[in-house]
C-alpha positions in Angstrom: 11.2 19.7 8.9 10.9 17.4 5.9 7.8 17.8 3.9 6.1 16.7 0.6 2.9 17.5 -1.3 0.5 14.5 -2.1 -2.5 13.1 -2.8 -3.7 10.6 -0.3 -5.4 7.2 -1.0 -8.9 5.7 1.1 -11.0 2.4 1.8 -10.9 -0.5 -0.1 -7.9 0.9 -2.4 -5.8 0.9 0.9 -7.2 -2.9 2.0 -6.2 -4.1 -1.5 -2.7 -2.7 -1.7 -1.9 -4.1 2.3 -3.1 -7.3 0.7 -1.2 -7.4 -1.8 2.5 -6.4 -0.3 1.2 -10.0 1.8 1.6 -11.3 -1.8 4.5 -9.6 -2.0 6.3 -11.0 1.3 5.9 -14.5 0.0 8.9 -13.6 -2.4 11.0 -13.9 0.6 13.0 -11.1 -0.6 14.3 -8.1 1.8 11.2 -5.2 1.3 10.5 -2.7 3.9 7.0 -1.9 3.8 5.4 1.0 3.9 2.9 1.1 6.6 -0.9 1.4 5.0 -1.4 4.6 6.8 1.3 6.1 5.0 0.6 5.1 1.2 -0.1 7.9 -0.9 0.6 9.4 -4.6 3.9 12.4 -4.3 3.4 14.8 -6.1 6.8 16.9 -5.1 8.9 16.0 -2.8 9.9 19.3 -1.0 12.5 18.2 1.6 13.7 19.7 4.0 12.2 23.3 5.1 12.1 26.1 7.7 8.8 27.1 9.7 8.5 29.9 7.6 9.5 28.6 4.2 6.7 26.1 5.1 4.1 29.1 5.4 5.5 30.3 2.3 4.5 26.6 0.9 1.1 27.2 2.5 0.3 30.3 1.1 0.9 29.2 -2.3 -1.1 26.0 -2.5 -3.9 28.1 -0.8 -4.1 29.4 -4.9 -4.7 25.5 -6.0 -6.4 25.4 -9.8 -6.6 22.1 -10.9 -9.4 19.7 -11.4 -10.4 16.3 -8.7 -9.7 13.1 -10.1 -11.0 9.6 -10.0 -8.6 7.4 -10.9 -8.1 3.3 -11.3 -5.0 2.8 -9.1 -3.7 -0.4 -11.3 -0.3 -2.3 -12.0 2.8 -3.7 -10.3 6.1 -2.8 -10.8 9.6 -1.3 -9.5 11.9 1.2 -10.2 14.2 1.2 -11.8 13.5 -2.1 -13.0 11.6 -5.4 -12.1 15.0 -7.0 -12.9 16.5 -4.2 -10.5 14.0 -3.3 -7.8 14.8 -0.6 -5.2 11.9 0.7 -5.0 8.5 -1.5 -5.7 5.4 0.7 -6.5 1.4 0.3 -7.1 0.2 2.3 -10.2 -2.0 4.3 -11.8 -3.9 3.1 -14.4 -2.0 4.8 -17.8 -5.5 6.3 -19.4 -5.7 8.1 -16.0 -2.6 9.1 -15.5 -3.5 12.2 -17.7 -5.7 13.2 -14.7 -3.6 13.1 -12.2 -0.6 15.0 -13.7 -2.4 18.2 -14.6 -2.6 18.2 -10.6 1.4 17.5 -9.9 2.1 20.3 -12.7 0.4 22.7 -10.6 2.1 22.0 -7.6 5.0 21.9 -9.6 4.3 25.6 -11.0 2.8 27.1 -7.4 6.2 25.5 -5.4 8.5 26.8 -8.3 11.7 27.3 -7.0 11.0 25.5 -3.9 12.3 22.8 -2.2 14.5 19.5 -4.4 14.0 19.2 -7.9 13.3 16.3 -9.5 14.6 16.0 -13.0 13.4 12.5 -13.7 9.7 12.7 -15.5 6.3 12.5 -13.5 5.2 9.0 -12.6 2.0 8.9 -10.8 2.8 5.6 -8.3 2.4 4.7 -5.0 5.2 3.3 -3.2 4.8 -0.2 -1.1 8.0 -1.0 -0.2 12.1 -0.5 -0.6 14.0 -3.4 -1.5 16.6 -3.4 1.4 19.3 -6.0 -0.7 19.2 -9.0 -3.7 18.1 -11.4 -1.5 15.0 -13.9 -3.6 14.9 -10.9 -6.3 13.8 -13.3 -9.3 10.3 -14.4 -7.2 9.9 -11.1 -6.7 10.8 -9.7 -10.2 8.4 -12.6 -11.4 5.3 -11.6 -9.0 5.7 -7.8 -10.2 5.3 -8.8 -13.9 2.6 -11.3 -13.4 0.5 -8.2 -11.4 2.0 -5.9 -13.9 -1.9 -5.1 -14.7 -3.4 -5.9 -11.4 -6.9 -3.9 -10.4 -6.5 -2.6 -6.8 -9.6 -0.3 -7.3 -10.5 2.9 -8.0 -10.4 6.4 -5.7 -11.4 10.0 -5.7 -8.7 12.7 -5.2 -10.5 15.7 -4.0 -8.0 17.2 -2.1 -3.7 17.9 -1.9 -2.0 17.9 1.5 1.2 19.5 2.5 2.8 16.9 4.6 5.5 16.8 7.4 8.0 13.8 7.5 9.4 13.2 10.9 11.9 9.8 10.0 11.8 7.6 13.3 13.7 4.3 13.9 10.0 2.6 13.6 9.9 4.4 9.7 8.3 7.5 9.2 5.7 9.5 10.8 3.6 11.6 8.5 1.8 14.6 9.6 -0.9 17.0 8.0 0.1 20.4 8.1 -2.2 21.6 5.3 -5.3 20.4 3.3 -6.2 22.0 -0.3 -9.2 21.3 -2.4 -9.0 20.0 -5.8 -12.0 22.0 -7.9 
């Protein structure tokens, strides 16, 4: 099974961002969207995983030390680039980004020498959309700097979940397979 460890957003943060990937459409450029039930901030990427190296996973974020966060989810942008979007992302606001790290360094530290690494440095984001080709890019481009500071709203992460990722022809289906409270 594929599965990741993240922190998952709620309410009006979720209405806000589905709104705004509207604003996002009227670019005309080729985005997938991520379906609003599956936005959420990774924190590791594990990939894929046997049954039992998933109870493994389990038994380790069963020891979670780190602290809840409430965080401003704020800013538009794309990696690599707004000039060369793949992947377009929501962010968090950069004064609490320092809160939400502390919790991705201890999954990094509990799931240490599990599952892909990731080499690149933490960027707490959530992802709403993949640019599919270069179709319209420079609307686009030019909507993500505009909303480079946009306010989406602000959440409470009181909890990590271990995640299963089945990938379907309709995108991907997400399941909970653990729940772990932040302190």
């Amino acid at each position: 099974m594929r599965a990741f460890v993240a922190l998952e957003l709620s309410g009006q943060v979720i209405d806000a961002l589905t709104s705004f990937q509207g604003v996002l459409s009227s670019a005309g450029a080729d985005i997938k969207f991520v379906e609003r039930e599956n936005f959420h901030l990774n924190l590791k990427f594990i990939g894929e995983i046997s049954e039992s190296q998933a109870a493994r996973v389990e038994a380790r974020l069963k020891s979670m030390a780190a602290p809840r966060a409430e965080v401003n989810i704020r800013g538009a942008g794309a990696f690599p680039s707004p000039s060369r979007p793949r992947v377009v992302w929501a962010g968090v606001s950069k004064e609490h980004e320092g809160l939400v790290a502390p919790i991705a360094s201890e999954v990094e530290r509990l799931l240490e020498g599990v599952g892909e690494r990731d080499s690149r440095p933490y960027r707490p984001h959530v992802t709403l959309g993949r640019v599919r080709s270069y179709h319209n890019l420079k609307r686009l481009e030019e909507l993500l700097r505009e909303n480079s500071d946009k306010e989406f709203g602000q959440v409470m992460f009181s909890e990590v979940k271990l995640k299963s990722s089945q990938l379907t022809p309709g995108g991907p289906v997400y399941t909970d397979m653990g729940v772990y409270p932040l302190g």
